[in-house]
C-alpha positions in Angstrom: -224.8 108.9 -162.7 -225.8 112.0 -161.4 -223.1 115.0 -161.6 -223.0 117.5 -159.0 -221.1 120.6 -158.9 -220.1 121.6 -155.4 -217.7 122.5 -152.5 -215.0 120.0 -150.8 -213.2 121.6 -147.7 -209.5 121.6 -147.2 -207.4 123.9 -144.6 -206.6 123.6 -141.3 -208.8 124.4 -138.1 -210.7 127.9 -138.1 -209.1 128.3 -141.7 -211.4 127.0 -143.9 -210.5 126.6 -148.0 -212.9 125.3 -150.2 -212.0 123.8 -154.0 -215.1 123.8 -156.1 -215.4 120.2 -157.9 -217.6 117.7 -159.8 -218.4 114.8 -158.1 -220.8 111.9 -158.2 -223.3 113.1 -155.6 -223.2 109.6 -154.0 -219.6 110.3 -152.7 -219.2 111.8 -149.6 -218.4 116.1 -149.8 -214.8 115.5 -149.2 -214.1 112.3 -151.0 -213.6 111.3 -154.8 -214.3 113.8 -156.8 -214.1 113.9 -161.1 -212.2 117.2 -161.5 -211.7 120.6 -159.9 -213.1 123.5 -162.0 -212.0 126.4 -158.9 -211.4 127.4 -155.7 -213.3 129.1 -153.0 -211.5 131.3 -150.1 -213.6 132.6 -147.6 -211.0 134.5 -145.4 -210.4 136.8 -148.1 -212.1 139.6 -148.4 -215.8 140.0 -149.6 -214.4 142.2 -153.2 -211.1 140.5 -153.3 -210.7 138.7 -156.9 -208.7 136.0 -155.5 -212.2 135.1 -153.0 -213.3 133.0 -156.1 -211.3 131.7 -159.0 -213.5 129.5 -161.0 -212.5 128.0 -164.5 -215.3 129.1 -166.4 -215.1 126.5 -169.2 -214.7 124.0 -167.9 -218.2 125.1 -165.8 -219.8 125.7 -168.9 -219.0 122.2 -170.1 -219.9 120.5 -167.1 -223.3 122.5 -166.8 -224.1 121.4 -170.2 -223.5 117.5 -169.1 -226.2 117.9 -166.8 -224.3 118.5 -163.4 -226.2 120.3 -160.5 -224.6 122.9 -158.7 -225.1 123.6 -155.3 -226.8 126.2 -154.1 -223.8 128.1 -152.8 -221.9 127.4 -156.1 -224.8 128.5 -157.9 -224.3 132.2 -156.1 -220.7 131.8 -157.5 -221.8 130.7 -160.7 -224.3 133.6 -160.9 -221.5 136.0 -159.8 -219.7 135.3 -163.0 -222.7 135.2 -165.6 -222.6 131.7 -166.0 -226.4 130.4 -164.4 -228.9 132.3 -163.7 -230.4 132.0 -159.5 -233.9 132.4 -159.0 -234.6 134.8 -155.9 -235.8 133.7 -153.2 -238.7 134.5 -151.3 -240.2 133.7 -148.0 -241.8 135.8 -145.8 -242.3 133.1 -142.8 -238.2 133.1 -142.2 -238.4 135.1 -138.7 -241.6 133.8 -137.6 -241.7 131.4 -134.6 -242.8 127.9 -135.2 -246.4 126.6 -133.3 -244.9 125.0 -130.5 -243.4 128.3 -129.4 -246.2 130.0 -130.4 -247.9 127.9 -127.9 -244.9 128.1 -125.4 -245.0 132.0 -125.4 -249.1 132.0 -125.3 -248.8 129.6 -122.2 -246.5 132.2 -120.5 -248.7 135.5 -120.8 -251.6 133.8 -119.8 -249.5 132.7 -117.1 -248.2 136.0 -116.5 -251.6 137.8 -116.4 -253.1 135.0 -114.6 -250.0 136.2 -111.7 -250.3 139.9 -112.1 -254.0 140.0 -110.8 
């Protein structure tokens, strides 16, 4: 069975609250989960310690059974010392993809095809 550590919403409309669980990553994200290690509030503020209360033992222990965090639980979990994130890098984020590479090529050509 494979563990993973990650993010089951609750709250009302435009109010999100987020607990931070184990689950069997065959369950759905807000089904059965195995037990709740913290909880994740997004409409506090960004330096507010009540943002993200995590139980870090429990964590630990889970971590060391083999569950896989997420990779928005593994920011929290790097927040508080407990797992290490590797950065990320890549430098093609902004760039278009080809087809509207081709789109926007097809337009100036079209455009200076117009202008003379």
């Amino acid at each position: 069975m494979s563990l993973k550590i990650r993010l089951t919403r609750g709250g009302a409309k435009k109010r999100p609250y987020y607990r931070i669980v184990v689950a069997d990553a065959r369950s759905p994200r807000d089904g059965r989960f195995i037990e709740k290690i913290g909880a994740y509030d997004p409409m506090k503020a960004k330096d507010s310690p009540e943002r993200v209360v995590l139980d870090v033992e429990k964590a630990q222990a889970w971590l060391a059974k083999g569950a896989q965090p997420t990779d928005r639980v593994l920011r929290f979990l790097d927040a508080a010392g407990i797992a290490k994130r590797p950065a990320r890098s890549n430098p093609k984020k902004a760039e278009p993809g080809e087809k509207a590479k081709e789109r926007a090529a097809a337009k100036a050509e079209k455009a200076g095809a117009s202008a003379e």
